[in-house]
C-alpha positions as a Python dict, from the first residue, in 0.01 Angstrom:
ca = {
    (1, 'X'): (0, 0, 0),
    (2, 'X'): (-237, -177, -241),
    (3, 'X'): (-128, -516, -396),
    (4, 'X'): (-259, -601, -732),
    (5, 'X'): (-296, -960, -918),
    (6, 'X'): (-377, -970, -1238),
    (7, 'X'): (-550, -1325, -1379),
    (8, 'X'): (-690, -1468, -1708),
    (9, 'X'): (-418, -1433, -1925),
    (10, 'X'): (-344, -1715, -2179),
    (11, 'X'): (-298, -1843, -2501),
    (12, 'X'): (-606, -1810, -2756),
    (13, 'X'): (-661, -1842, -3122),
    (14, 'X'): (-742, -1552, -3296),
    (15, 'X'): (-1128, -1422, -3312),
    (16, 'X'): (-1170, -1589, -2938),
    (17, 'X'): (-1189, -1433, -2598),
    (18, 'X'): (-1023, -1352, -2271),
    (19, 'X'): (-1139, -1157, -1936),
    (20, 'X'): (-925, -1067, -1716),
    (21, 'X'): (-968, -1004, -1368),
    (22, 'X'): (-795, -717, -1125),
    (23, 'X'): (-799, -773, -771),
    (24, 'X'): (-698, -528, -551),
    (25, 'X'): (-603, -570, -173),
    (26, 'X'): (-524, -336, 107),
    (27, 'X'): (-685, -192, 404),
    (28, 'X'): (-916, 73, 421),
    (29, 'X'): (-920, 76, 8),
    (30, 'X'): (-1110, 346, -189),
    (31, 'X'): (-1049, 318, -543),
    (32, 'X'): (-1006, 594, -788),
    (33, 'X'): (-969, 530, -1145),
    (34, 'X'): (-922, 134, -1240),
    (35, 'X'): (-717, 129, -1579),
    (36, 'X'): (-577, -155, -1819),
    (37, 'X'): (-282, -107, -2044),
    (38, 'X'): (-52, -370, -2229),
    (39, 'X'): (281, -354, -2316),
    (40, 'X'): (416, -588, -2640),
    (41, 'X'): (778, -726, -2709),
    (42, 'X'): (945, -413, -2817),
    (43, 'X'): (712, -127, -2773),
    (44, 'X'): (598, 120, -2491),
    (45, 'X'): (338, 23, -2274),
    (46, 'X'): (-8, 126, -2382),
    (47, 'X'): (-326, 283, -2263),
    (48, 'X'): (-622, 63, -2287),
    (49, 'X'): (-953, 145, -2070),
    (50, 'X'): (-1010, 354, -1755),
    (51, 'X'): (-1312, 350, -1542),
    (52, 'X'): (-1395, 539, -1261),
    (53, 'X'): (-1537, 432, -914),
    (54, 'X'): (-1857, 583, -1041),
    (55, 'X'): (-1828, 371, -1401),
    (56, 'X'): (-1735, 614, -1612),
    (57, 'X'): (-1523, 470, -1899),
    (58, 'X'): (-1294, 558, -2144),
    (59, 'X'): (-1123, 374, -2383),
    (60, 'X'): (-819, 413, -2673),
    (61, 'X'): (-965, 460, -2978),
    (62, 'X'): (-768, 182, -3158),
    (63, 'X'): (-984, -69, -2981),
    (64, 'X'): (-1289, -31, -3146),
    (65, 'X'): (-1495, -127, -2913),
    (66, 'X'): (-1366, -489, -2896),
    (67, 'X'): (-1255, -449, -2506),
    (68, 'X'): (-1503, -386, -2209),
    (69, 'X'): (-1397, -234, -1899),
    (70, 'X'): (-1597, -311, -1550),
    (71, 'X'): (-1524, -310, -1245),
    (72, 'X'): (-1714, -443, -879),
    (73, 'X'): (-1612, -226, -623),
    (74, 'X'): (-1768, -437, -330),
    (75, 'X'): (-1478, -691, -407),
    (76, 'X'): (-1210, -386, -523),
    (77, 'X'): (-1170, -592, -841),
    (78, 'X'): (-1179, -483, -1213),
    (79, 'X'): (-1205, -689, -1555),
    (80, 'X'): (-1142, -634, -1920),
    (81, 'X'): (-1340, -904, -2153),
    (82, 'X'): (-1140, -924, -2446),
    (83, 'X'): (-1331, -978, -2807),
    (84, 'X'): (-1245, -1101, -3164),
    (85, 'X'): (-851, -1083, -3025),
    (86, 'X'): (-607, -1080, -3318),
    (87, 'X'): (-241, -1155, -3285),
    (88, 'X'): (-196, -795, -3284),
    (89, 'X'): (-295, -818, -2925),
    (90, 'X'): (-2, -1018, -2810),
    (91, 'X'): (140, -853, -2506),
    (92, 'X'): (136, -804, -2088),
    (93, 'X'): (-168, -688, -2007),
    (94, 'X'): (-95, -481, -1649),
    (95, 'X'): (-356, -299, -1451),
    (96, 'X'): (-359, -43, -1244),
    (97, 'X'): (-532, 147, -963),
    (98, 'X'): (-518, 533, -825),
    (99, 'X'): (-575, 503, -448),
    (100, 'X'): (-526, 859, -251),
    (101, 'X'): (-360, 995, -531),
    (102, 'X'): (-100, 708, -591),
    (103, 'X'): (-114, 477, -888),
    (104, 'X'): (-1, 156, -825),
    (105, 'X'): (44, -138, -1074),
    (106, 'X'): (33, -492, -1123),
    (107, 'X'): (249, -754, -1198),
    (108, 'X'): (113, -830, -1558),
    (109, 'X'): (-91, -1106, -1726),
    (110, 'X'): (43, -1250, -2057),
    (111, 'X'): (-194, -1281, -2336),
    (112, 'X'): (-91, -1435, -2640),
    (113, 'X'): (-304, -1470, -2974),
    (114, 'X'): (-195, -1733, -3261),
    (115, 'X'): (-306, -1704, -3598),
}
């Protein structure tokens, strides 16, 4: 079983910037596909950014190219850096990791944006 924890959450104004980090723990881990998605008061939870173990990346058109997806596999952790957030962006941000064919997800990271 892999065990996630999201970090870097927070409250920013808008226009600033947040990266959050995705570490991953378990034994013997090979990592798929790392992916982010949020999830805001109200609304299904939404697909952000995948990359793959080899750093292929793709991302939901609506963001414009404002989020960045990474990931370092020597420390089975992945990151999304956040630009220019708007309060649009308000939400859990939750990642997620296919291991052997199994996704597994984290807890969340709140990210708030004030106007």
């Amino acid at each position: 079983q892999v065990q996630l924890v999201e970090s870097g959450g927070g409250l920013v104004q808008a226009g600033e910037s947040l990266r959050l980090s995705c570490a991953a723990s378990g034994s013997g881990l090979s990592i798929n596909n790392m992916a982010w998605h949020r999830q805001a008061p109200g609304k299904q939870r939404e697909f952000l950014a995948v990359i793959t173990q080899g750093g292929r990346t793709v991302y939901a058109p609506s963001l414009k190219g404002r989020f960045t997806i990474s990931r370092d596999n020597a420390k089975n952790t992945g990151y999304l850096q956040m630009n220019s957030l708007k309060p649009k962006d308000t939400a859990i941000y939750y990642c997620s990791v296919v291991v052997g064919g199994s996704t597994d997800w984290g807890q969340g990271t709140q990210v708030t944006v004030s106007s």
